[in-house]
C-alpha positions in Angstrom: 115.9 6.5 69.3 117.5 8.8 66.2 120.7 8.4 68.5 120.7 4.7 68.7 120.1 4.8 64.7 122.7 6.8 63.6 125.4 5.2 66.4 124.1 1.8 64.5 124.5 3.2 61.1 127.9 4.5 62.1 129.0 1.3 63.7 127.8 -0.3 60.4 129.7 2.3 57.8 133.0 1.1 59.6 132.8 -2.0 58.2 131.8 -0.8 54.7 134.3 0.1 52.3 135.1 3.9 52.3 137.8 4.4 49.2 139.8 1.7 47.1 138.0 -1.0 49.0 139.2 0.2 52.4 137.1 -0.2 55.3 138.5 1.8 58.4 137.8 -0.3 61.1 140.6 -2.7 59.4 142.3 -0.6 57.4 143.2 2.3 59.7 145.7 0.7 61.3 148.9 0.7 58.1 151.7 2.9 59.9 151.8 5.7 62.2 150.1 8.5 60.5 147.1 6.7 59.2 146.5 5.3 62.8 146.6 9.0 63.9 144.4 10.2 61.1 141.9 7.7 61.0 142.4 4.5 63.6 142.1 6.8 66.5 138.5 8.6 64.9 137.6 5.0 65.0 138.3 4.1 68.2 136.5 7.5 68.9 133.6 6.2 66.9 133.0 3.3 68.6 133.1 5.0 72.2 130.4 7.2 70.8 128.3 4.2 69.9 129.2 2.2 72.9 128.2 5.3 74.5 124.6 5.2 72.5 124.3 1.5 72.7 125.2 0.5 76.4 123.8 2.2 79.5 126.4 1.3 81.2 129.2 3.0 79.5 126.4 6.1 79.2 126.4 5.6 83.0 130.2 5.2 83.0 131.0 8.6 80.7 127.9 10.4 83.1 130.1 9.6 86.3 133.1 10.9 84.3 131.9 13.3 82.1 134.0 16.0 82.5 137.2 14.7 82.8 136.1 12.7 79.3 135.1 15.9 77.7 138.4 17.6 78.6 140.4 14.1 77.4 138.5 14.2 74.1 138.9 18.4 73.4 142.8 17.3 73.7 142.3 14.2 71.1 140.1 16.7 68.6 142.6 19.7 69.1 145.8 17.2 68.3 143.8 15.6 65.9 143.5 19.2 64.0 146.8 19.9 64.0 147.9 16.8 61.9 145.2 17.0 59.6 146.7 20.8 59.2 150.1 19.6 59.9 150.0 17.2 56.9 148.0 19.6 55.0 150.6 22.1 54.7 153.6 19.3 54.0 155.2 19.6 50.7 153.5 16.8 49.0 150.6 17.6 49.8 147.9 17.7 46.9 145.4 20.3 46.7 142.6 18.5 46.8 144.1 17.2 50.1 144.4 21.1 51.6 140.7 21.5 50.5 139.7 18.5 52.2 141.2 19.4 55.5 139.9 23.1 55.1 136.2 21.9 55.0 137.0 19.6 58.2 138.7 22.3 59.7 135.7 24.7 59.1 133.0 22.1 59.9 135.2 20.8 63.7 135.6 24.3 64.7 132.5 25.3 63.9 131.0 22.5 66.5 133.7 22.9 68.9 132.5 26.5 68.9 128.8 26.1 68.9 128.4 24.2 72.1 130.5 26.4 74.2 128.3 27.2 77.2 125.4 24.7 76.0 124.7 22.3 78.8 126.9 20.3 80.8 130.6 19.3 80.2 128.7 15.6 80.6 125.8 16.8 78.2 128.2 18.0 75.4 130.2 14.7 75.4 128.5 12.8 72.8 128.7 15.8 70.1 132.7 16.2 71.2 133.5 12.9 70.4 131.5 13.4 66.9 133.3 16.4 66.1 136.8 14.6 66.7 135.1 11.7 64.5 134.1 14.2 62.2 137.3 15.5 61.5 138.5 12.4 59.9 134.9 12.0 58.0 134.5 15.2 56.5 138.1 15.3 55.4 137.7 11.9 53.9 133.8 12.7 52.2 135.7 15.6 51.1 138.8 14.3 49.7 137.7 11.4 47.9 133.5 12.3 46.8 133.6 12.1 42.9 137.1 10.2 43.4 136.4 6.8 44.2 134.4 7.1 47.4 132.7 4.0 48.0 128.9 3.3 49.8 130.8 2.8 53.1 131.7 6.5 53.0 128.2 7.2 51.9 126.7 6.0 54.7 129.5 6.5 57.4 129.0 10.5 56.5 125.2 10.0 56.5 125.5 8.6 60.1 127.7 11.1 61.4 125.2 14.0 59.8 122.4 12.1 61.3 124.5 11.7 64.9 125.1 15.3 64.8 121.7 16.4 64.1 120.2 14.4 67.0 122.8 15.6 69.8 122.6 19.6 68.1 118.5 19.0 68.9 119.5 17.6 72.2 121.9 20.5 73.7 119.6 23.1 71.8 117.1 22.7 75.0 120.0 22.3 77.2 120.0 25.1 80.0 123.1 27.4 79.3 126.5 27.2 81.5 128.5 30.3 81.6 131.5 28.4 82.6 132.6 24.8 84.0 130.0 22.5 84.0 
């Protein structure tokens, strides 16, 4: 049931605005490297609370699991690289470099963590949050105390919660030592 909440409160803090009004299910989508950066944690988002909210694609991402989880490792890898890629660009601002440092930190950190933790299947759900959580921690980051609006409020709140609940769920998990 936590699951199903915090894929509803996601679902619900993409349509909220995040920062100047923005709210990234619409406005994600303004040239090339904003739909990198955040349209394609979007589209990730919703998979994860399609995958929550719908047996069927639960069924659908069980029959494929593994081939999904080694899709979406590719996504959250590439995904890193902009972030750092952008990060390290000449215009960047600091407070931009900070902001993908702590969603650096925080998405390997997962990626790490569930190594060897159940099933490729099983540690689906908290991949595709970590490749969401790239973009949501570097935007909670970048923009808390500078004009973060509610919708980032509670986007960030559903992700933790998300997290949380799928953490709990691989921590009884049965460990794989490789595969899976």
């Amino acid at each position: 049931m936590l699951k199903k909440l915090a894929a509803l409160v996601l679902v619900v803090g993409l349509v909220l605005p995040h920062s100047c009004g923005v709210q990234p299910v619409l406005g994600a989508w303004d040239g090339i490297l904003t739909t990198i950066m955040f349209g394609i944690p979007v589209l990730v988002t919703i998979a994860y609370a399609l995958h929550q909210l719908l047996p069927a694609v639960a069924r659908f991402h069980e029959r494929n699991g593994a081939v999904l989880h080694g899709l979406f490792r590719a996504v959250c890898f590439v995904l890193l690289g902009v972030y750092i890629g952008v990060s390290l660009g000449d215009d960047a601002e600091q407070r931009d470099r900070i902001a993908t440092s702590v969603a650096f930190v925080i998405a390997a950190g997962l990626l790490v963590w569930q190594q060897g933790r159940g099933t490729k299947t099983q540690r689906l759900p908290l991949l595709l949050l970590t490749t969401v959580g790239v973009a949501a921690v570097f935007a909670f980051a970048r923009y808390v105390g500078d004009g973060l609006q509610y919708g980032g409020w509670v986007f960030t709140a559903g992700w933790l919660l998300a997290v949380i609940a799928e953490v709990e769920g691989l921590r009884g998990a049965p460990r794989v030592s490789h595969g899976g």
